[in-house]
C-alpha positions in Angstrom: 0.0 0.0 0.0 2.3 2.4 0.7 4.6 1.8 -2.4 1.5 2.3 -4.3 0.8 5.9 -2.4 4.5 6.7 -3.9 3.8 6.4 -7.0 0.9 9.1 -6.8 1.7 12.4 -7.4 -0.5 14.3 -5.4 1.0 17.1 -6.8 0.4 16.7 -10.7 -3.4 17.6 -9.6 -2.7 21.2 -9.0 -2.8 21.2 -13.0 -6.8 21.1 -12.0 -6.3 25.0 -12.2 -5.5 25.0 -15.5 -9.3 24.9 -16.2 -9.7 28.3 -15.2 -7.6 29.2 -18.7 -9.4 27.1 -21.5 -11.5 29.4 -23.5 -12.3 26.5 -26.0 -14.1 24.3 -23.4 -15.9 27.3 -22.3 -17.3 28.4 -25.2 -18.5 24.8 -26.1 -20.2 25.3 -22.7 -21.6 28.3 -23.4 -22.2 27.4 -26.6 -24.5 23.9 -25.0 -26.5 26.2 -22.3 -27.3 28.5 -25.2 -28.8 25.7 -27.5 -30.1 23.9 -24.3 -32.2 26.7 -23.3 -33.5 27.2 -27.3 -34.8 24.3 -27.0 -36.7 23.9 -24.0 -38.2 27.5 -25.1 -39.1 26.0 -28.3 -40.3 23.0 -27.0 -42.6 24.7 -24.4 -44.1 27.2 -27.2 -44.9 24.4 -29.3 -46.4 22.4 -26.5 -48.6 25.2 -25.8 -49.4 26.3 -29.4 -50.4 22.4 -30.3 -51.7 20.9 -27.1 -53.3 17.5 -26.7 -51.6 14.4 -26.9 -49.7 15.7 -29.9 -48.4 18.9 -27.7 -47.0 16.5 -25.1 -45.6 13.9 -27.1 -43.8 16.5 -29.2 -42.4 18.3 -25.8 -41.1 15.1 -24.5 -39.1 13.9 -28.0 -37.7 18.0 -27.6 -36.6 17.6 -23.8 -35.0 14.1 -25.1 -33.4 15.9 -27.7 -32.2 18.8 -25.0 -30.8 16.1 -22.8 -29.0 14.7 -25.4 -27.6 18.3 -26.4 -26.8 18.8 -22.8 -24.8 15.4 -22.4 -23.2 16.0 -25.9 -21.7 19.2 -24.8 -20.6 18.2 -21.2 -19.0 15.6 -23.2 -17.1 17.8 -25.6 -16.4 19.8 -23.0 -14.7 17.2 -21.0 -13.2 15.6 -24.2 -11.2 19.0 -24.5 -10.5 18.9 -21.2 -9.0 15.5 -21.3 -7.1 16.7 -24.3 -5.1 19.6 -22.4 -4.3 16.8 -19.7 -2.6 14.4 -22.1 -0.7 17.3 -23.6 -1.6 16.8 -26.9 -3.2 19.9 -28.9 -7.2 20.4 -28.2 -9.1 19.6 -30.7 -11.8 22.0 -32.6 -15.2 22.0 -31.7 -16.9 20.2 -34.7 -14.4 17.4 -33.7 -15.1 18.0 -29.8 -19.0 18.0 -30.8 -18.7 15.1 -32.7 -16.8 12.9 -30.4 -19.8 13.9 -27.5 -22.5 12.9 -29.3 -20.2 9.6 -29.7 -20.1 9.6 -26.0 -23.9 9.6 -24.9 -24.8 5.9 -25.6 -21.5 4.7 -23.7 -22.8 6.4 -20.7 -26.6 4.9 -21.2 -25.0 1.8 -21.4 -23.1 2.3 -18.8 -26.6 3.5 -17.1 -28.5 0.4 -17.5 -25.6 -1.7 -16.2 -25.8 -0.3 -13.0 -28.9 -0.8 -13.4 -29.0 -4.2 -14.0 -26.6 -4.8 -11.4 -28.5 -3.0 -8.5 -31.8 -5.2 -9.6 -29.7 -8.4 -9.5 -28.3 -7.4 -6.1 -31.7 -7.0 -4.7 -32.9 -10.1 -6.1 -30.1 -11.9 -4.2 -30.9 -10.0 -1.0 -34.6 -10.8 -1.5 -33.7 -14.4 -2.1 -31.6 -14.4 1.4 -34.5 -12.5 2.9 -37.1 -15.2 2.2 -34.7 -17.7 3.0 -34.0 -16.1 6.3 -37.8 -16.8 7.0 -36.9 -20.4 7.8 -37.3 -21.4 11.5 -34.1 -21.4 14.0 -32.0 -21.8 10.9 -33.1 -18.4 9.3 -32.5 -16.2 12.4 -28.5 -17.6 12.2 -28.7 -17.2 8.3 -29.7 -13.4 8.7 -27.5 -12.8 12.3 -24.6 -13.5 9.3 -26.1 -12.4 5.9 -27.0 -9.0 6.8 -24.2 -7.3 7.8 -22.5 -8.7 5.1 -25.0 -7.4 2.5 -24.8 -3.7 3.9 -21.2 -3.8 3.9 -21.4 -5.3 0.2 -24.2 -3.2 -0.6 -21.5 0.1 0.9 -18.3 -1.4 -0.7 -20.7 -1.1 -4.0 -22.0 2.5 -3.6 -18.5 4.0 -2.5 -16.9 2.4 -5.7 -19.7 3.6 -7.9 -19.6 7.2 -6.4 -16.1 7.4 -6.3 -14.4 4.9 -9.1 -17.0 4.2 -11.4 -19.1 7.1 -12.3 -16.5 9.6 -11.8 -13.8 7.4 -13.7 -16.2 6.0 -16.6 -16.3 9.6 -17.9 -12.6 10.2 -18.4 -11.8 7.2 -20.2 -14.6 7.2 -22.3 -13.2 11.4 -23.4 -10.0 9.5 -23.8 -11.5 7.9 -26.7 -11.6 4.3 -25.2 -14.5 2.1 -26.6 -16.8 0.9 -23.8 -15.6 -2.4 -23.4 -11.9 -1.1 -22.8 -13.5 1.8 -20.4 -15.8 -0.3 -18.6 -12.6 -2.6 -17.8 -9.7 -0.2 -17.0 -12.6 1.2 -14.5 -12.9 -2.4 -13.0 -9.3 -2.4 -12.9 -8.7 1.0 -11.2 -11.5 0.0 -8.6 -10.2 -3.6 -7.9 -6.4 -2.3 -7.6 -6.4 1.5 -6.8 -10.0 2.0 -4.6 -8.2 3.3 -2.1 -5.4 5.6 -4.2 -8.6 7.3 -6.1 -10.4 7.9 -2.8 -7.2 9.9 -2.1 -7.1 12.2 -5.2 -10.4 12.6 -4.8 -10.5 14.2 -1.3 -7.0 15.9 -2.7 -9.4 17.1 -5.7 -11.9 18.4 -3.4 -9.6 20.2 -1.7 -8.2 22.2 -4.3 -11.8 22.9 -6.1 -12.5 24.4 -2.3 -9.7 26.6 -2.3 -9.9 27.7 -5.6 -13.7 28.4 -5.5 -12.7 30.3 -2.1 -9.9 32.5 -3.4 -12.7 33.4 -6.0 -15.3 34.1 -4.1 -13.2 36.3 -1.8 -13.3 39.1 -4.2 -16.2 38.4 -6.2 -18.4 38.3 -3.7 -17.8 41.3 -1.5 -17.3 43.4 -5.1 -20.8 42.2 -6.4 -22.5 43.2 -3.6 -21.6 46.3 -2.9 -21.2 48.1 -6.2 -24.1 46.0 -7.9 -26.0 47.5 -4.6 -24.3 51.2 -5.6 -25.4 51.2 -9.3 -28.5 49.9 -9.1 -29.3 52.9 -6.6 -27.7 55.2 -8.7 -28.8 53.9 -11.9 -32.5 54.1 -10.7 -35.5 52.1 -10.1 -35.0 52.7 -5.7 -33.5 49.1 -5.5 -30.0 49.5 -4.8 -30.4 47.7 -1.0 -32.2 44.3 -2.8 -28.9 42.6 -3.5 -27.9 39.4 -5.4 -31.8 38.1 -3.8 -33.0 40.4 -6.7 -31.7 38.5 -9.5 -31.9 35.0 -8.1 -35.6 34.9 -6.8 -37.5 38.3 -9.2 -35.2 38.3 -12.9 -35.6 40.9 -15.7 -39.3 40.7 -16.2 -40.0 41.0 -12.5 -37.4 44.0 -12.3 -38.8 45.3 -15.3 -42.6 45.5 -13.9 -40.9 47.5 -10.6 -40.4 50.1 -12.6 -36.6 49.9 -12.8 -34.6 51.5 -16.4 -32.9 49.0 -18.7 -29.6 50.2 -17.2 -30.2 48.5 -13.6 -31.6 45.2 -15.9 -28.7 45.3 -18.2 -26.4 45.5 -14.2 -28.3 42.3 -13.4 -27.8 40.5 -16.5 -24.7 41.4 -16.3 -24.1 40.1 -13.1 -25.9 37.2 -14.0 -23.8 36.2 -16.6 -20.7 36.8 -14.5 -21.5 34.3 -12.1 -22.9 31.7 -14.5 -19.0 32.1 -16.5 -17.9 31.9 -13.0 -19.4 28.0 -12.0 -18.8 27.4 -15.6 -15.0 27.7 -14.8 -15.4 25.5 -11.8 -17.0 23.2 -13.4 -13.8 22.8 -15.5 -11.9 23.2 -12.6 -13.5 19.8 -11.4 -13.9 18.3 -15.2 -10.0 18.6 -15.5 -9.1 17.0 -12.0 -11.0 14.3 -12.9 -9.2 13.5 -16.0 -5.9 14.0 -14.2 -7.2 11.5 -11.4 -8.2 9.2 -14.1 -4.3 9.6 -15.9 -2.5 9.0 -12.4 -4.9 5.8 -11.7 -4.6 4.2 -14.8 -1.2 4.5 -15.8 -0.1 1.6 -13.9 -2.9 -0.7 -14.3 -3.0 -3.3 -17.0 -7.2 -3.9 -18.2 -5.9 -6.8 -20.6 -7.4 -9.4 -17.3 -10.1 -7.3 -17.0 -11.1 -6.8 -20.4 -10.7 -10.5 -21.0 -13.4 -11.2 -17.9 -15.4 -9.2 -19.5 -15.2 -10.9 -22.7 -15.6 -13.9 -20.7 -18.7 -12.8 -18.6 -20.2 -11.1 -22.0 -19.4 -15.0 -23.9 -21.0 -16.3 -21.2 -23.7 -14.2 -20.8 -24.4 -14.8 -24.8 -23.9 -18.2 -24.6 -26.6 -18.5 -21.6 -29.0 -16.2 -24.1 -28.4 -18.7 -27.0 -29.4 -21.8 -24.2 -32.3 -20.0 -22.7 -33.6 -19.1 -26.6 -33.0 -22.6 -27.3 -34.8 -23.9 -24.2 -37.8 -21.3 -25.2 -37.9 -22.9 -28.8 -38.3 -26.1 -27.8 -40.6 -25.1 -25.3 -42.3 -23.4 -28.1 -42.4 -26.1 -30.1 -43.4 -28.4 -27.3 -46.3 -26.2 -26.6 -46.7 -26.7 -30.3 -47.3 -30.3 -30.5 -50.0 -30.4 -27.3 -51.8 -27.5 -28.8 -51.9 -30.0 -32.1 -52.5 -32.8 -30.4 -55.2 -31.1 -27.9 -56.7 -29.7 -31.2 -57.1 -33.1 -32.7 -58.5 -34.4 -29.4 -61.1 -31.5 -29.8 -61.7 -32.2 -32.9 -62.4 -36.2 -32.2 -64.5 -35.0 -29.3 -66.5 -33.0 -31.7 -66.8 -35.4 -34.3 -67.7 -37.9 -31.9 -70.2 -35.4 -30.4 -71.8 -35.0 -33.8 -72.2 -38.7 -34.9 -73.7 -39.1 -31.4 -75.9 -36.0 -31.7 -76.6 -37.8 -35.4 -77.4 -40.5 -34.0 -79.9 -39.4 -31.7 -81.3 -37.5 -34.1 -82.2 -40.4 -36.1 -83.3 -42.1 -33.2 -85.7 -39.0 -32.3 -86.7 -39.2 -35.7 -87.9 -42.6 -35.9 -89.4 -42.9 -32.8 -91.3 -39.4 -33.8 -92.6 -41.2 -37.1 -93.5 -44.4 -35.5 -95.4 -41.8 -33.3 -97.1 -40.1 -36.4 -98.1 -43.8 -37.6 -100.0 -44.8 -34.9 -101.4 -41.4 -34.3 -102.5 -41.7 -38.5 -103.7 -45.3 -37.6 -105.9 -44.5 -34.6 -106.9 -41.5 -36.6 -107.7 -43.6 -39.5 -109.6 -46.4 -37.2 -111.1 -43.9 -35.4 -112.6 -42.2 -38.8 -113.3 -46.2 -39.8 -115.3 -46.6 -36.5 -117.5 -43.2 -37.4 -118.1 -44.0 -40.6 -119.3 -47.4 -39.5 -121.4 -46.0 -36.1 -122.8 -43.5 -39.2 -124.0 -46.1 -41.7 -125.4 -48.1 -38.8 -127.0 -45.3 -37.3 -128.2 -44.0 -40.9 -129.5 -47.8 -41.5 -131.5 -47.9 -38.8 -133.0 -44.6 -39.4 -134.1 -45.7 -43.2 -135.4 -48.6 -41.6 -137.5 -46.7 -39.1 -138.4 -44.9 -41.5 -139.3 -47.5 -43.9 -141.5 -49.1 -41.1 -143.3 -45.4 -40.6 -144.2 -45.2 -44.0 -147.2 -47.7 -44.4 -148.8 -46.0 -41.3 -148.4 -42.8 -42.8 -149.5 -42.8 -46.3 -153.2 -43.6 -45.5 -153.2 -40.5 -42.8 -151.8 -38.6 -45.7 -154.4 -39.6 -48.1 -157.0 -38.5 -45.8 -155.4 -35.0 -45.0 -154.7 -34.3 -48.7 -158.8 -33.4 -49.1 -158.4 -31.0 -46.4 -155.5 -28.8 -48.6 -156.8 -25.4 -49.6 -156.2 -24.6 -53.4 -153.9 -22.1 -55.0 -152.8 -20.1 -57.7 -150.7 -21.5 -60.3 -149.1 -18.4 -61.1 -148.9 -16.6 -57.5 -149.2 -19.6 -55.3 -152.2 -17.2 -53.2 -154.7 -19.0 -52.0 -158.2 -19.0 -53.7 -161.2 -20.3 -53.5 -162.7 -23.2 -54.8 -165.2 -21.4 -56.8 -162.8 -18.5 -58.5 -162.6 -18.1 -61.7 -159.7 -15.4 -61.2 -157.2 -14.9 -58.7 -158.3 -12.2 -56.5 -154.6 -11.7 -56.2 -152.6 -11.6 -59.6 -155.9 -11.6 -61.6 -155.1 -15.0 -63.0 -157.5 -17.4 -65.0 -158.0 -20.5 -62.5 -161.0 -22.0 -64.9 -161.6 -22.2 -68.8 
């Protein structure tokens, strides 16, 4: 350990101050903040002018597109930054631009790794958790398994805060690919943790002093004469102070009443102290890349880029089995779904014939039912027909035997009949000659 603290030169990170100096890196800055704030305005004027689904759909592809501006230009930023560390000549800014943008999907990769990684930890933990549930057994299991898992879980957070994220970002401006950055960052955490943690804290320290020497001045100087020309500029506001600026802005100033001199003071001073944490932002870009140059010049990544190889082989090789594994599942599935679908299909057939079947049955037994319901019908008719000649028989016959008895009674009635007209059918009388009625000629 302490031949390893040798080799650091704690004193190669006062070139952190050299941030203060690079003009390039801070125009690209400026140069983001200026397009960054374009188009959120754009984006919220659009969202407003369109609204609906359509309004917020197209604001949230715009504040994609200003995130990926704003990473693009950190990026550039840093990549020129990284530049002046090596010593080599700092590139332009189409070339600084370009190799940002190139920079944004190495750190979503790098995003949903950790990612990944923090889910599988948890799933582990969970796992130990329910396993801890077991009686007797489970209360030793999580006496020992949880204080390992915080300090694993602690181990893990300090080497992402202080290896990973703030390392990944300096090799990747280094131009590294992200296999070789991802490794030479496993490498610097597994052998230099505690050598980083150092330069960091170092870092820290100088980013403090710096930001202290200039604040000393700045902000004693800003007060008081922004508080003197305001009040002599006009408006009555000299005593608001730096509060004015942060919490009102121009258009608040600007209702009070106060000339464009005191807003053009405020802009002003606005602007100051935005160039200002712009310059310690580079200031802390640059030690960065200098911590990354002293942590990684002694550490080989071949091991560690060959793990990964290893680990990402594996990992494909485990995707190609499970794939396998769902095809033939798949293809399993397959074959019952067939094989229930012919069963179904025998069912069904076999429930037609039967429903056939008893269809026919239903059938016959309804026209045997229609025969003997035609046959009782027709005996039924047969025994009328029968009962009616009988009956009809017996009535010709009683009236055969009436007859005799009635033809001499009929005889002696007919005497009694009153005569009548031929042509009017009136009654007349014996004697008439004419019928008293239609005048008709009853004798010759």
């Amino acid at each position: 350990m302490s031949s390893r603290l040798q080799n650091i030169q704690f004193s190669a990170l006062a070139r952190a101050g050299e941030g203060l100096t690079q003009w390039r890196p801070l125009a690209m800055g400026f140069i983001t903040l200026v397009a960054c704030g374009l188009l959120v305005f754009v984006s919220q004027a659009l969202a407003r002018g369109m609204g609906g689904f359509a309004g917020v759909l197209l604001f949230g592809l715009l504040m994609l597109a200003t995130a990926v501006v704003f990473f693009s230009g950190v990026s550039a930023v840093g990549v020129m930054l990284m530049d002046k560390a090596q010593g080599i000549a700092v590139r332009g800014f189409a070339d600084a631009a370009y190799a940002g943008l190139l920079c944004v999907p190495k750190f979503l990769g790098l995003a949903l790794l950790a990612l990944v990684a923090t889910l599988l930890f948890y799933l582990v933990a969970a796992i130990i958790y329910f396993v801890c549930k077991i009686p007797l057994l489970g209360a030793v299991l999580a006496f020992v398994a949880h204080p390992v898992l915080i300090i694993a879980a602690s181990a893990l957070i300090v080497a992402w805060v202080c290896v990973v994220a703030p390392m990944f970002a300096p090799a990747v401006w280094s131009g590294l690919p992200f296999k070789a950055a991802l490794a030479s960052v496993i490498g610097i955490a597994r052998n230099r943790l505690v050598e980083v943690v150092l330069m960091q804290i170092v870092l820290y320290v100088i980013l403090m002093v710096i930001t202290g020497l200039l604040f000393m001045g700045l902000l004693p100087a800003s007060i008081s004469l922004t508080a003197m020309g305001t009040g002599i500029a006009g408006g009555g506001a000299g005593g608001m102070g730096l509060e004015g600026l942060m919490y009102m802005g121009p258009r608040a100033l600007s209702h009070m009443g106060m000339s464009g001199s005191v807003i053009g003071l405020w802009l002003g001073v606005g602007v100051l102290f935005c160039v200002i944490f712009a310059l310690l932002g580079q200031v802390a870009v640059m030690g960065q890349n200098l911590v990354y140059l002293q942590a990684s010049a002694s550490i080989d990544s071949t091991g560690e880029e060959q793990a990964l190889d290893g680990v990402w082989s594996d990992v494909r090789k485990r995707a190609e089995e499970a794939k396998e594994r769902a095809k033939a599942a798949a293809e399993r599935a397959k074959q019952v779904a067939a094989q229930k679908a012919q069963e179904v299909a025998a069912a069904n057939e076999a429930r037609k014939a039967a429903a056939a079947e008893q269809a026919q049955q239903q059938a016959a037994l309804a026209a045997e039912r229609e025969a003997a319901r035609q046959a009782a019908e027709a005996a039924r008719l047969q025994a009328e027909q029968a009962a009616a000649a009988q009956q009809a028989a017996q009535e010709a016959q009683r009236l055969a035997d009436a007859q005799p008895a009635a033809a001499p009674q009929a005889q002696e009635a007919a005497p009694a009949v009153a005569p009548s007209c031929p042509s009017c059918h009136g009654q007349v009388g014996r004697t008439d000659s004419f019928c008293e009625h239609c005048g008709h000629k009853l004798k010759p």
